[in-house]
C-alpha positions as a LaTeX table, in Angstrom:
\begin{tabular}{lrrr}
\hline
Residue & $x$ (\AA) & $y$ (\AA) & $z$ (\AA) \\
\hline
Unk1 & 0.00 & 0.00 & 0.00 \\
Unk2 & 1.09 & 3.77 & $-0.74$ \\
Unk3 & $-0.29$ & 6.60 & 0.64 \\
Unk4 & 1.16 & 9.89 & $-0.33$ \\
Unk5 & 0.14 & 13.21 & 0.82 \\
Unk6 & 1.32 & 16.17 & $-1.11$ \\
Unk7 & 1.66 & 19.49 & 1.70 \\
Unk8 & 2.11 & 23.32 & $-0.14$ \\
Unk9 & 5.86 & 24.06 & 1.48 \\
Unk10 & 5.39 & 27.49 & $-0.43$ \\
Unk11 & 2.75 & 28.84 & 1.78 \\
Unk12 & 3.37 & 29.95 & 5.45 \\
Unk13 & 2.27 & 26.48 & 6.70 \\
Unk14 & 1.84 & 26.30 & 10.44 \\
Unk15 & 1.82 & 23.63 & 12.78 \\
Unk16 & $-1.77$ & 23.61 & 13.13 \\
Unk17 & $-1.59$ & 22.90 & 9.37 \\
Unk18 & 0.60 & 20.26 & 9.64 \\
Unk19 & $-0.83$ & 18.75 & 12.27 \\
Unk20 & $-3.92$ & 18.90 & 10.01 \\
Unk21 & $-1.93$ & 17.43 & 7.68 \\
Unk22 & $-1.24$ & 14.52 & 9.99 \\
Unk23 & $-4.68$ & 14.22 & 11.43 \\
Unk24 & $-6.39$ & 13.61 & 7.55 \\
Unk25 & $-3.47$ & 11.43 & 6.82 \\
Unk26 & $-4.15$ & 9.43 & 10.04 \\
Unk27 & $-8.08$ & 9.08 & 9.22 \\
Unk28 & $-7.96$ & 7.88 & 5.90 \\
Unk29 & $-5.37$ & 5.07 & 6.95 \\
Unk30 & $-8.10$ & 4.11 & 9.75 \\
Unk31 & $-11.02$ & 4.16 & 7.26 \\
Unk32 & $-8.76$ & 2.22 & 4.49 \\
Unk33 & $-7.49$ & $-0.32$ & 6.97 \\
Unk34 & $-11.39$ & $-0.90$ & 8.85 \\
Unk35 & $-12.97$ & $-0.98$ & 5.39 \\
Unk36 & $-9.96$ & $-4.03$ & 4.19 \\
Unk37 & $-9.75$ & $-5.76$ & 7.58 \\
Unk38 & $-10.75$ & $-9.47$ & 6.28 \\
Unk39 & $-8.59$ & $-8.74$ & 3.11 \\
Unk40 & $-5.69$ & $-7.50$ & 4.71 \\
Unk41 & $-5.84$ & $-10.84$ & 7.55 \\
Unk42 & $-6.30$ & $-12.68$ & 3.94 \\
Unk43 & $-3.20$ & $-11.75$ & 2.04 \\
Unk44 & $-1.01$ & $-11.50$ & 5.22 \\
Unk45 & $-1.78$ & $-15.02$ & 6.20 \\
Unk46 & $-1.26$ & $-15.88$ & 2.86 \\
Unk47 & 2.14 & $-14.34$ & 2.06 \\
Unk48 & 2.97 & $-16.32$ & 6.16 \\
Unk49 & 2.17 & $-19.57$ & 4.64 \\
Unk50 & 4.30 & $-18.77$ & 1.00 \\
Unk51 & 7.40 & $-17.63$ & 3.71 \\
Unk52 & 6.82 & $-20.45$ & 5.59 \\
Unk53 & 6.88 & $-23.38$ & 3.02 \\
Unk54 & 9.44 & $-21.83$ & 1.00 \\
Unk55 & 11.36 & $-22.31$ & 4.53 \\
Unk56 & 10.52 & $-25.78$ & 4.43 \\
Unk57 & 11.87 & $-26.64$ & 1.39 \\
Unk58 & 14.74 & $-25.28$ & 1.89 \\
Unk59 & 15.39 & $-26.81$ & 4.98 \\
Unk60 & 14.37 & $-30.03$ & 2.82 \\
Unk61 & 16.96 & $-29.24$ & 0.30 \\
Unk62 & 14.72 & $-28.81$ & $-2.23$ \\
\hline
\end{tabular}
């Protein structure tokens, strides 16, 4: 996943605005990663099992 938030550094930004910044950044990672939950879980246990057999055959010497 890429998320990537583009700030105007020519303007007198603040800290408030940066913090504003932050706090959008931070919601739409919450609303992405509550809306994929049961794919996320999916893939990840997925890509686990892939890591983990490719362990075991090489451990096999396969």
């Amino acid at each position: 996943m890429k998320f990537l938030l583009n700030a105007n550094c020519e303007s007198n930004n603040t800290l408030l605005s940066v913090l504003g910044y932050q706090e959008f950044a931070k919601d739409v990672l919450f609303d992405f990663l509550e809306a994929n939950q049961q794919n996320i879980i999916i893939e990840f246990n997925s890509q686990r099992q892939n890591a983990t057999d490719e362990i075991q055959l090489a451990a096999a010497g396969y």
